[in-house]
C-alpha positions in Angstrom: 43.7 46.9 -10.7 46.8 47.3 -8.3 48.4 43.9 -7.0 47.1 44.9 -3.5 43.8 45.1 -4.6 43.5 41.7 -6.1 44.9 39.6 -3.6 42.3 41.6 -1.1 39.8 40.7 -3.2 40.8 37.4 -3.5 41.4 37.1 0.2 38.0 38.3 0.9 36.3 35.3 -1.8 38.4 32.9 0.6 37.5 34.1 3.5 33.6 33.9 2.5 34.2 30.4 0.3 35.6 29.0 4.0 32.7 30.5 6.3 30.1 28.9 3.7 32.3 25.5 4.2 32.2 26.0 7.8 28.9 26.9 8.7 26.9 25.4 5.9 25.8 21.8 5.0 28.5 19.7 6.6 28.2 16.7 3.6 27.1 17.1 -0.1 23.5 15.9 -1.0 23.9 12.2 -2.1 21.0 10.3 -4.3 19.2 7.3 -3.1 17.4 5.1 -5.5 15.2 3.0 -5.0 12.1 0.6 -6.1 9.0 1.3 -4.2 5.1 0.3 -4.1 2.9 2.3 -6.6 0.8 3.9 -3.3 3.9 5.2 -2.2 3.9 7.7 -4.9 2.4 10.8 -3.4 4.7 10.7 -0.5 7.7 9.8 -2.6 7.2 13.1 -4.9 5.9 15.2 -1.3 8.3 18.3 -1.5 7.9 18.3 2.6 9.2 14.4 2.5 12.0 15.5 0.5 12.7 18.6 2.2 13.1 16.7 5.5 15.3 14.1 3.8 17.7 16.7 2.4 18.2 18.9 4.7 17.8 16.4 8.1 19.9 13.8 6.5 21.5 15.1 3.2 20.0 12.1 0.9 17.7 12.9 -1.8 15.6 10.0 -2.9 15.0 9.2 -7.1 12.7 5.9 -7.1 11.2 4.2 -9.6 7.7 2.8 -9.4 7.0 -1.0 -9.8 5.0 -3.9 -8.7 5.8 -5.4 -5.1 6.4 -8.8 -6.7 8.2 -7.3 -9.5 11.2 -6.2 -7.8 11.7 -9.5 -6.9 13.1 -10.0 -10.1 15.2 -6.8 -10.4 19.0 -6.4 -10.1 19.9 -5.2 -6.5 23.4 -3.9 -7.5 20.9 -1.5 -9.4 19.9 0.2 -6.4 20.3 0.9 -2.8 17.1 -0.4 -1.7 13.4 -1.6 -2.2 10.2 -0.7 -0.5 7.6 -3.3 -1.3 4.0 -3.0 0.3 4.2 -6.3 2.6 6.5 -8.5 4.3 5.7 -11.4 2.5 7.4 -9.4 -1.1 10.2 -8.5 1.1 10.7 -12.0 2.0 10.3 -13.0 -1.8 12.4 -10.5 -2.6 15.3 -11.8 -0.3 14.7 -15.6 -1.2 15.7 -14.5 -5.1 18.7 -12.9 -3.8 20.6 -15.3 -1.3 24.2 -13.7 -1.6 22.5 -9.9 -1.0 23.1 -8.1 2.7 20.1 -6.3 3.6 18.9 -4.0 6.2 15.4 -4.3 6.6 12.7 -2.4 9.3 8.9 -2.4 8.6 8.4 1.4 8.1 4.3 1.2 8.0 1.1 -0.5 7.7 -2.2 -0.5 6.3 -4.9 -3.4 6.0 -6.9 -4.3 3.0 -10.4 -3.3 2.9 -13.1 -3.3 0.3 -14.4 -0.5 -1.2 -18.2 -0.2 -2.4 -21.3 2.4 -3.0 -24.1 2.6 -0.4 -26.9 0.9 -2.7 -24.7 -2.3 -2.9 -23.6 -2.1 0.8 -27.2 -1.7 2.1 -27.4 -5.5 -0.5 -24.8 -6.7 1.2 -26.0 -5.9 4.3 -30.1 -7.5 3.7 -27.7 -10.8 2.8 -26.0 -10.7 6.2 -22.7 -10.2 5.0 -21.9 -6.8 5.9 -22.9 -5.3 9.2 -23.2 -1.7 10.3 -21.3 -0.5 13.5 -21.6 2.7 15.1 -21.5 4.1 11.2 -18.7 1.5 10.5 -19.0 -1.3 7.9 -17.6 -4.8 8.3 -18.1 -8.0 6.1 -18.9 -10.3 8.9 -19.2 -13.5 6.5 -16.9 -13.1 3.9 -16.6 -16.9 3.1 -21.0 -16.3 2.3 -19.5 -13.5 -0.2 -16.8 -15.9 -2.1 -19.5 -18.3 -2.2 -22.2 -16.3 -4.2 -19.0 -15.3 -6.5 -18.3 -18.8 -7.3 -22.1 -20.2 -8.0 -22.0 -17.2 -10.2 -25.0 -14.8 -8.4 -25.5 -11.7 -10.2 -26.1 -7.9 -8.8 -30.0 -8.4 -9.8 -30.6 -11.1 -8.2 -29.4 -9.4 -5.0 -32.2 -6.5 -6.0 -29.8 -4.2 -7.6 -31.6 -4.1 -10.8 -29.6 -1.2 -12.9 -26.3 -3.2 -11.6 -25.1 -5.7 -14.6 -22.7 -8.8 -14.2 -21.9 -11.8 -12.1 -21.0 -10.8 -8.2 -17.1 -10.0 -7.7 -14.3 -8.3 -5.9 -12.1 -6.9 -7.8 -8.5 -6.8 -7.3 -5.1 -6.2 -8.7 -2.8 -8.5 -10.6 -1.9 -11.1 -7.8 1.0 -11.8 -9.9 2.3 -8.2 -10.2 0.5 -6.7 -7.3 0.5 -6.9 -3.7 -2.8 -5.9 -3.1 -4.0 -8.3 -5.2 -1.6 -10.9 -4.0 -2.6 -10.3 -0.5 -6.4 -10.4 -1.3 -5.5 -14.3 -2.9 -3.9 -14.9 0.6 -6.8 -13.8 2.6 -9.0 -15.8 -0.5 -7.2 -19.0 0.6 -7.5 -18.4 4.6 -11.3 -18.3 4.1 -11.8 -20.7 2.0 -9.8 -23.0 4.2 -12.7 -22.0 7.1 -9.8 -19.2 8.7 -7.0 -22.0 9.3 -3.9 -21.4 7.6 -3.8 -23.3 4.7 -0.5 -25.8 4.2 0.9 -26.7 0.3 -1.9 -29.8 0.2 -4.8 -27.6 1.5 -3.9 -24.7 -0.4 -4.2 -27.3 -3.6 -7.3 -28.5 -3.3 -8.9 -24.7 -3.5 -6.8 -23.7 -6.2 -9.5 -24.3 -8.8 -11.9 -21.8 -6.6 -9.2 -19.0 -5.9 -9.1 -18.7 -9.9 -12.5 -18.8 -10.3 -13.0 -16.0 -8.0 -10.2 -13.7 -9.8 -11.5 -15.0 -13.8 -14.5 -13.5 -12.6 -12.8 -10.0 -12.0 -12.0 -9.5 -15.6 -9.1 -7.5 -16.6 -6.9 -6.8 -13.8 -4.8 -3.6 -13.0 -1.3 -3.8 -12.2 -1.5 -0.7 -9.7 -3.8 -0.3 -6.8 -3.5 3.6 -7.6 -4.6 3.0 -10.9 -7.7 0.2 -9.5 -8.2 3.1 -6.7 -8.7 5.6 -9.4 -10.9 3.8 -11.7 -13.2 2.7 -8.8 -13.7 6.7 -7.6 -14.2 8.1 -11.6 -15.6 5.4 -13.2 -18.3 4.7 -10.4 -20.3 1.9 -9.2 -21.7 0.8 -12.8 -17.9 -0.6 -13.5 -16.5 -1.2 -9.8 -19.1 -2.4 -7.4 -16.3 -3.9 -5.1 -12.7 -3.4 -5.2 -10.2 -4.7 -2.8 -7.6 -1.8 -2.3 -5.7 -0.3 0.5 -6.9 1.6 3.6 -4.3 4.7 3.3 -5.5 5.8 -0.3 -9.1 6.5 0.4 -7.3 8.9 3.4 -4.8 10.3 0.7 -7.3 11.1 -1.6 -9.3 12.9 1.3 -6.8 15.3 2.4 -5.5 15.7 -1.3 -8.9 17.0 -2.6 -10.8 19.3 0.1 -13.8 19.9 -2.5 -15.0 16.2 -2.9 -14.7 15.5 1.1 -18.3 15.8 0.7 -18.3 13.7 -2.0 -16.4 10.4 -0.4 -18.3 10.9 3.1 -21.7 10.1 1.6 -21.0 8.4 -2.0 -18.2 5.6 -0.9 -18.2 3.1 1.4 -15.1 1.3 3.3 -16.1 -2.2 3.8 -13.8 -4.2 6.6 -13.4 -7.7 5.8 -13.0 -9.9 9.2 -10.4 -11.2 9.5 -8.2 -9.1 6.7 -4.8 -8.9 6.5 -2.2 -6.0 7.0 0.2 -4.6 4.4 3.3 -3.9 5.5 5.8 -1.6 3.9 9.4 -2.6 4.7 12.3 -0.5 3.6 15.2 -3.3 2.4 18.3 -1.3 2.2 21.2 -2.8 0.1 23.7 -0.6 0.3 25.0 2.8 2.6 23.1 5.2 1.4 20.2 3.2 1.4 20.9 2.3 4.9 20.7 6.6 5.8 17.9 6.3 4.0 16.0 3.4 6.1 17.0 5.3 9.8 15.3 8.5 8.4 12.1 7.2 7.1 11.6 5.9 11.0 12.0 9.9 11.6 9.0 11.2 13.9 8.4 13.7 11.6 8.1 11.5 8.3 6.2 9.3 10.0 3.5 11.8 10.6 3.8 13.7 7.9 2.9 10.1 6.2 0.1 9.8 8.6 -1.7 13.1 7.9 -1.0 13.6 4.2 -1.2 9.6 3.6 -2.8 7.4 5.9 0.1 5.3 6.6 -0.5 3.8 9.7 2.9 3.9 11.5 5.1 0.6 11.8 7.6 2.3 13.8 7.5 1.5 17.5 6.2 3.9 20.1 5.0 6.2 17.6 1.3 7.1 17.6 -1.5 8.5 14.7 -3.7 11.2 15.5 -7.5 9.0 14.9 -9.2 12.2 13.8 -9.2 11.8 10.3 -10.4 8.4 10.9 -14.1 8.9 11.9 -14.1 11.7 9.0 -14.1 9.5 6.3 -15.5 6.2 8.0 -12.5 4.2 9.3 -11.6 2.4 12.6 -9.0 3.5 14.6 -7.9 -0.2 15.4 -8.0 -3.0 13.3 -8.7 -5.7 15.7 -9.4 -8.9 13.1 -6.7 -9.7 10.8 -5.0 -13.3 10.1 -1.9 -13.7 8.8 -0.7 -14.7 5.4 0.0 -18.0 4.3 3.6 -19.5 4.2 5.4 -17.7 1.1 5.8 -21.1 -0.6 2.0 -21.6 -0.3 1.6 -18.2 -1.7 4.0 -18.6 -4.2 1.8 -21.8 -4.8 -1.5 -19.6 -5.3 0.7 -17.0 -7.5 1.6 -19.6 -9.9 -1.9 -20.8 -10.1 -3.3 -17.3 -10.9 -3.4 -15.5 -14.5 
């Protein structure tokens, strides 16, 4: 090959190498990792939610998967941010970390509700503690339900004769879990008659709150996991789990064949008051703060929304109901309390197995 020849050729892989540069990505992709909630999962791993990410705001995002309360205890130089499932972890979170600078926004929210099987609802419902609304279910006397848990009432004796064991909700580890944690919270709030229960209160129905979860047996560490187990192991093992709203929609949209399945088999039970999870995004470092301003992105919200069931914590964005009435869900949740102080939680936590 002539002289001429190669520095044209070379000219012309300049000339394209610079119009790539030019008009292509202006910034490399850079890796966000993070710790994040265990019902965050299917979104996390959604090839639309990375896609978005990437190309909207060149970040891709590697997480690893762990128990709200968890991350508490994990090194924040690790990674440039968390994403517990509530407020109150956040906070935790924060509290074990005084020197840390964090960025925080509440990205979305879902309440706790109890799950069940429409032979044990239609129990619940002859002891006036769940009522039917317009093909809605609520548990209008919750504090009647702890009750019959505690004085140790069993499944027969509420005329569910091929139903074994002592009455119970079943939740997640309240010392590894949020769910679970929150359901204590919500525990102590009724128990204390729906005032907020102060360090003295909140000790003299300690010895009930541990009652209440002893009786649950062996306790998940995941609400995916809990979720799971309640939908293929069936009502004989989970009568009444306490989970979170957005998974029963998740699973839905996930699995077109068993719509028919979860519309006349399951049953979403909505505790009055119950309490919301949040989902703040803590970011701890640059990247992590590129990471917190695109998860507020219209587009990831509902993406989150459809696919999800996140209900949105961003403000002025709104979800599309539809999917709500499918699967037996309200579109507003009008009775929720708040949680407990976190040193009254932290109280209850430290109480708990």
């Amino acid at each position: 090959m002539g002289k001429g020849k190669f520095f044209a050729g070379l000219l012309l892989v300049l000339i394209a190498a610079g119009v790539a540069v030019y008009f292509g990505p202006t910034a490399r992709t850079e890796t966000v990792h993070i710790l994040y909630g265990s019902e965050k999962d299917g979104l996390i791993k959604d090839a639309d939610f990375q896609d978005i990410l990437k190309d909207e705001y060149g970040i891709v995002v590697e997480g690893t998967k762990m128990g709200s309360l968890e991350m508490a205890d994990a090194d924040p130089g690790a990674v440039d941010g968390v994403w517990p499932s509530s407020g109150l972890a956040a906070r935790v979170f924060t509290s074990r970390h005084p020197g840390m600078a964090a960025k925080s926004q509440n990205i979305f929210n879902t309440p706790i509700v109890f799950y069940s099987w429409p032979e044990v609802t239609e129990a619940l419902i002859r002891e006036k503690i769940v009522e039917k609304r317009n093909n809605l279910y609520y548990v209008i006397n919750t504090r009647k339900f702890l009750d019959m848990i505690v004085s140790g009432r069993t499944w027969k004796s509420m005329g569910l004769e091929h139903q074994n064991g002592l009455v119970s909700i079943i939740a997640t580890d309240p010392t590894r879990s949020n769910s679970g944690f929150l359901t204590a919270g919500l525990i102590a709030v009724i128990l204390n008659d729906g005032n907020m229960p102060d360090p003295a209160t909140a000790g003299a129905h300690l010895e009930t709150i541990q009652k209440i979860f002893r009786n649950m047996g062996f306790l998940e560490n995941s609400t995916g996991y809990l979720f799971d187990k309640y939908l293929n192991q069936g009502q004989g093992a989970f009568p009444v789990i306490a989970a979170y709203e957005n998974l029963l929609i998740e699973f839905y949209r996930a699995y077109p064949r068993h719509q028919d399945l979860i519309r006349t088999r399951t049953r979403v039970l909505i505790p009055e008051p119950t309490v919301w999870s949040e989902h703040p995004f803590l970011a701890l470092s640059e990247k992590g703060k590129t990471l917190l301003n695109a998860l507020q992105d219209p587009e990831i919200q509902k993406l989150a929304w459809d696919r999800y069931g996140f209900r949105s914590g961003v403000l002025g964005i709104e979800n599309d109901p539809g999917i709500l009435n499918e699967v037996g869900l309200p579109e507003r949740v009008a009775s929720v309390t708040p949680l407990p102080s976190p040193d009254v939680m932290e109280k209850i936590s430290a109480a708990l197995p």
